[in-house]
C-alpha positions as CSV (number, residue, x, y, z in Angstrom):
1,X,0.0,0.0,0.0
2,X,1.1,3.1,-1.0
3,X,2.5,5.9,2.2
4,X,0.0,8.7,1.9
5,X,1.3,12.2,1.9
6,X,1.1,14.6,4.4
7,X,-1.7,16.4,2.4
8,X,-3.8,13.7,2.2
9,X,-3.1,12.2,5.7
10,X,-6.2,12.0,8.3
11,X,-3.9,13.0,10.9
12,X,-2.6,16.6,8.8
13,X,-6.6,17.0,7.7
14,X,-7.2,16.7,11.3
15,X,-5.1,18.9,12.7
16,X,-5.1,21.7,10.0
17,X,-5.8,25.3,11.6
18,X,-7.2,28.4,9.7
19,X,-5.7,31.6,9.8
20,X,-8.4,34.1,11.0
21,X,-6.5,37.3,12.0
22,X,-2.8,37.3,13.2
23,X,-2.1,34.8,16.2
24,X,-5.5,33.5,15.8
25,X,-6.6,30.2,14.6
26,X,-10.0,28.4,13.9
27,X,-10.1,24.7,14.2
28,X,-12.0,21.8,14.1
29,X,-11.3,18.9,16.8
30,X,-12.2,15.4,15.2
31,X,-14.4,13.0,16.8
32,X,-11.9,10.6,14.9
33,X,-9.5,10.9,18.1
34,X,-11.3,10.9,21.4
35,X,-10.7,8.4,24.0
36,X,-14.3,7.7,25.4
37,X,-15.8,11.2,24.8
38,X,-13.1,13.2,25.2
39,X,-10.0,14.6,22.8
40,X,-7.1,12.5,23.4
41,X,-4.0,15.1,24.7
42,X,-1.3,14.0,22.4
43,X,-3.6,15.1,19.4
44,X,-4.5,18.4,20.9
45,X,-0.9,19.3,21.5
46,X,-0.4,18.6,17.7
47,X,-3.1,20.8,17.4
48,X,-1.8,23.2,18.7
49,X,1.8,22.7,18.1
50,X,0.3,23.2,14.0
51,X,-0.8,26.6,15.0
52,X,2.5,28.0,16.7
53,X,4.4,25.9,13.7
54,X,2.3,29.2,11.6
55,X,2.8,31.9,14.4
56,X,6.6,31.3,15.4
57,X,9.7,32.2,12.8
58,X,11.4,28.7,13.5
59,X,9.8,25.5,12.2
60,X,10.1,22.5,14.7
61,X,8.9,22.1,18.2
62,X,11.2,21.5,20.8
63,X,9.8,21.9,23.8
64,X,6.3,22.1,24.7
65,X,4.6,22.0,27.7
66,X,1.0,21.4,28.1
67,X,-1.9,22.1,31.0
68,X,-5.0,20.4,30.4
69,X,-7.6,22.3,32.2
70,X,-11.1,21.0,30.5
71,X,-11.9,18.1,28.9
72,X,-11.6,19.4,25.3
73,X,-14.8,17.6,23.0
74,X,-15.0,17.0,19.4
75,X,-16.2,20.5,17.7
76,X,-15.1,24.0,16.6
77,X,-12.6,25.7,18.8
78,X,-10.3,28.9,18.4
79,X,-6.6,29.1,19.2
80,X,-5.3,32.1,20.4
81,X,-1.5,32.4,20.1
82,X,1.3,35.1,21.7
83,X,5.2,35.2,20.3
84,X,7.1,35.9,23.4
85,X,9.8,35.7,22.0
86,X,12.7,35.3,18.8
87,X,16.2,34.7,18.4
88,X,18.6,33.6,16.0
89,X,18.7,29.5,16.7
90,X,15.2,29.4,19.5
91,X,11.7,31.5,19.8
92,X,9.3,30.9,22.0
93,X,5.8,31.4,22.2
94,X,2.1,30.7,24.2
95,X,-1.2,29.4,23.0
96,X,-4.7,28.8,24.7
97,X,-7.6,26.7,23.3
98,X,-11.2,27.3,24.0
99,X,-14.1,26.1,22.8
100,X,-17.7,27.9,23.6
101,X,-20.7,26.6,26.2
102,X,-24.0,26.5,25.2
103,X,-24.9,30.0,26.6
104,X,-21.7,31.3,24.3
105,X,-19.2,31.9,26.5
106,X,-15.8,30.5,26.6
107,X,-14.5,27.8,27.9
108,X,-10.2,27.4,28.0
109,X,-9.2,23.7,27.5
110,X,-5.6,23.9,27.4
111,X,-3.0,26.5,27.6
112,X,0.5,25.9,25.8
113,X,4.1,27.2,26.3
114,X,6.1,26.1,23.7
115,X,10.2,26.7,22.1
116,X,10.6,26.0,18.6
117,X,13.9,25.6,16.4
118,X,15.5,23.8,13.5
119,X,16.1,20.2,14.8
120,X,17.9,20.1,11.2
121,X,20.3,22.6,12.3
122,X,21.7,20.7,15.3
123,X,25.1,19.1,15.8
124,X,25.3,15.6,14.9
125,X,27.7,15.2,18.9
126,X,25.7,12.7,20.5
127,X,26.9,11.3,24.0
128,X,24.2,9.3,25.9
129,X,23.4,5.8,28.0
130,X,19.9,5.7,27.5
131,X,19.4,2.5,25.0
132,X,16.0,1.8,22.8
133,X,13.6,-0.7,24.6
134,X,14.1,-4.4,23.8
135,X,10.5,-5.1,22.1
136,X,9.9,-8.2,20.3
137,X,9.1,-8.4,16.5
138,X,6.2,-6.2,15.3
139,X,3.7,-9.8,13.7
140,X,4.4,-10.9,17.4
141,X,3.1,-7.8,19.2
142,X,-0.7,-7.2,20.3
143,X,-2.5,-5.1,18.2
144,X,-6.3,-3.6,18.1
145,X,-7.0,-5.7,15.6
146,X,-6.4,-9.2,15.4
147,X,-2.2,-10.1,15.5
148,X,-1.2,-12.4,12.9
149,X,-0.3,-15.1,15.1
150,X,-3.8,-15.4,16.1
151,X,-3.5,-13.5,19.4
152,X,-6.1,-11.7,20.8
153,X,-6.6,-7.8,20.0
154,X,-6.2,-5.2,22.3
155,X,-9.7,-4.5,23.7
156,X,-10.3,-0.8,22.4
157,X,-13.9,1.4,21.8
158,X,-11.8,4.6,21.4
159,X,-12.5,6.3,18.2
160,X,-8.3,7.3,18.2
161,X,-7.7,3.2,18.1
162,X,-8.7,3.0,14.5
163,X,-6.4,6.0,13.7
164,X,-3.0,4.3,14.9
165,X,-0.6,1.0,14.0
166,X,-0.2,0.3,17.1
167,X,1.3,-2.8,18.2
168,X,2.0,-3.7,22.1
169,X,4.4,-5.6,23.9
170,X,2.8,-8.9,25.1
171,X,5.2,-8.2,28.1
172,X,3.1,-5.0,29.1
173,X,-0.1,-6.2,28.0
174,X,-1.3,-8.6,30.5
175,X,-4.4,-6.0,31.1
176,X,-5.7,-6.8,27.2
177,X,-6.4,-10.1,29.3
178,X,-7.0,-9.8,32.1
179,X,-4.0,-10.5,34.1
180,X,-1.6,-7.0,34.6
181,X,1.8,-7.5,35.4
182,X,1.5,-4.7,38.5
183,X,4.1,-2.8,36.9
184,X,4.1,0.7,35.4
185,X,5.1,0.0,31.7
186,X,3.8,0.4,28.3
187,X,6.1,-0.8,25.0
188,X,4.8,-0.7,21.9
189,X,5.4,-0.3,18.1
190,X,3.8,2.9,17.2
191,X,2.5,4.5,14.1
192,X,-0.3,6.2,11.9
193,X,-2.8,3.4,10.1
194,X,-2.7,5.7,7.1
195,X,1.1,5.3,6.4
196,X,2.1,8.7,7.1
197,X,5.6,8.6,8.2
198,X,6.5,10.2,11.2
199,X,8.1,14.0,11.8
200,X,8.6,16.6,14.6
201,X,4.7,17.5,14.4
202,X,3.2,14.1,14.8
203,X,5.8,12.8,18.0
204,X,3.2,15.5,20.1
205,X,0.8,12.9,19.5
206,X,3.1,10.0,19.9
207,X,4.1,11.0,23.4
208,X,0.3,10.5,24.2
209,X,-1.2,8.0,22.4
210,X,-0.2,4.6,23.9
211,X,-3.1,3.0,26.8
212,X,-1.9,4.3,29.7
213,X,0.3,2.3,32.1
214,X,-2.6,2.3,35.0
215,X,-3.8,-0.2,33.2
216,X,-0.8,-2.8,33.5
217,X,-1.2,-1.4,37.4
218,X,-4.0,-3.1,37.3
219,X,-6.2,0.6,37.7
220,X,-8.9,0.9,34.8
221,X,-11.0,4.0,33.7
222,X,-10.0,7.1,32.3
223,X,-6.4,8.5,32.9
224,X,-6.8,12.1,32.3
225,X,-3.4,14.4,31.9
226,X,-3.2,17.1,34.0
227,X,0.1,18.5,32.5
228,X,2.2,16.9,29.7
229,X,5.9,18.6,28.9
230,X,7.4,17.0,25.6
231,X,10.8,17.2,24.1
232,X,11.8,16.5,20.8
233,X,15.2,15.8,20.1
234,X,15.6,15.0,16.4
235,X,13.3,14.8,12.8
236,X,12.4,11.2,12.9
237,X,14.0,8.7,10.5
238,X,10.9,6.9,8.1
239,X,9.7,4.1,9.1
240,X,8.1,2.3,12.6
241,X,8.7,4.3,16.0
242,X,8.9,2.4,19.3
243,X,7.2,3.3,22.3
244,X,8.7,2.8,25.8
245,X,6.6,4.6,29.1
246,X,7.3,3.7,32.2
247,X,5.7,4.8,35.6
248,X,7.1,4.5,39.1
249,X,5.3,6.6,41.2
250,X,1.2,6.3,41.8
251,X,0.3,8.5,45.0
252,X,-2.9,10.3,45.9
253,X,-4.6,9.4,43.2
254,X,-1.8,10.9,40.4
255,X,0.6,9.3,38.2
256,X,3.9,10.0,36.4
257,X,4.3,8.5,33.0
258,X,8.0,9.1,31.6
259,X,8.0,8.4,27.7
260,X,10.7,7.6,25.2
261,X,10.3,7.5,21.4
262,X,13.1,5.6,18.9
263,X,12.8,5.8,15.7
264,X,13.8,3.0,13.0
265,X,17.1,4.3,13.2
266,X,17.9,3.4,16.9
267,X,17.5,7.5,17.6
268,X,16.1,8.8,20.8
269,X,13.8,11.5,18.7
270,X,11.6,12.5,21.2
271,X,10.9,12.1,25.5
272,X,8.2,13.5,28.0
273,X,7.1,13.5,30.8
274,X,3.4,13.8,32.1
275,X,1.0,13.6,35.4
276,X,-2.2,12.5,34.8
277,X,-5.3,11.2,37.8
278,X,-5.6,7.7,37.8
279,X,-9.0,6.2,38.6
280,X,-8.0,4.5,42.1
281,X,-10.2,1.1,41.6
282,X,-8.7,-2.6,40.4
């Protein structure tokens, strides 16, 4: 099957903004990416990492960091975004979403802070001990459809399911049947069902998009983030990314959930870090 393009991928469709006056963007969130009813968070930082991508002078996120504040639902919504800054190699810059009640007022869903550069534009010096996860094949991973092998699918009716290639490791995915490990980890293959290969855009949503690792604790139900800071390090190489989040703190009803992404070049291209509630019940 032939990779689609950028302009005719569901993810770039989805998370197109519109230009209506300077620093102001309309959007549209899909249903087409909602865990339960609500937006997923990976996909709204996208969103709004699209809209900065038009507002900022430099073309690649860097940093971002994230605070959810309402559960954002499928619809129209406006992004509002500020330059705080701009330099030679960094800029910097802010953006809220809202989307409107039913008496017409506004309602904030997320507010953004975010540096941007050109990841192209970075040495090559690399000195680091962090290694890719260990993840067996991808035809012997769990899936959310049925694996090849014959093993069973992931259990998913989220509407963002049908969006991704995603492809767990049986090691982390003892919750898919009923029997969690108790630890706080989540490995998996990762990458659009449409083909689209990744880039700096789409890691935003790849830092978010794996079933939380509550759910190999044994905790189900919703997982909402709270506040979601994302790095990424380099343009992705083509091909399958892998996955690794691990959690190792659960207190008070929040969670950490530290994430790596390695592309198909054994590069660390993006990391984050994240606290989300966890739904206290086994």
């Amino acid at each position: 099957m032939a990779l689609a393009t950028h302009r005719t991928s569901e993810f770039d469709r989805d998370t197109a903004v519109t230009r209506r006056a300077p620093g102001v963007y309309d959007a549209h969130l899909s249903g087409g990416w909602t865990i339960i009813q609500a937006v997923n968070g990976g996909y709204l930082l996208a969103l709004m990492g699209r809209a900065l991508g038009d507002a900022l002078p430099h073309p690649d996120p860097m940093s971002v960091t994230a605070h959810y504040l309402t559960a954002s639902v499928p619809g129209p919504a406006v992004i509002r975004t500020e330059v705080v800054r701009t330099g030679r190699t960094m800029s910097t810059g802010t953006a809220t979403l809202v989307q409107f009640a039913e008496d017409g007022s506004e309602v904030e869903r997320l507010r953004v802070l975010a540096a941007y550069g050109d990841l192209g534009a970075l040495p090559d010096d690399v000195r680091t001990t962090a290694k890719p996860p260990a993840i067996p094949p991808y035809e012997h991973c769990l899936g959310t459809d049925s694996a090849p092998d014959g093993r069973p699918a992931i259990p998913g009716s989220t509407a963002i399911a049908e969006r991704l290639a995603l492809r767990l490791d049986p090691a982390t995915a003892g919750w898919a049947v009923g029997a969690p490990s108790g630890k706080g980890e989540m490995r998996a293959w990762f990458g659009l069902a449409d083909g689209r290969e990744p880039d700096p855009l789409s890691l935003l949503l790849t830092v978010d998009a794996l079933p939380p690792t509550a759910f190999e604790m044994g905790l189900s139900g919703w997982v909402p983030t709270v506040e979601l800071t994302a790095h990424i390090r380099r343009r992705p190489a083509p091909g399958p990314l892998r996955v690794a989040i691990t959690t190792r703190n659960l207190a008070g009803g929040f969670l950490e959930e530290d994430a790596e992404v390695w592309d198909s070049e054994d590069r660390l291209v993006a990391q984050s870090r994240q606290l989300a509630r966890a739904v206290l019940q086994g």
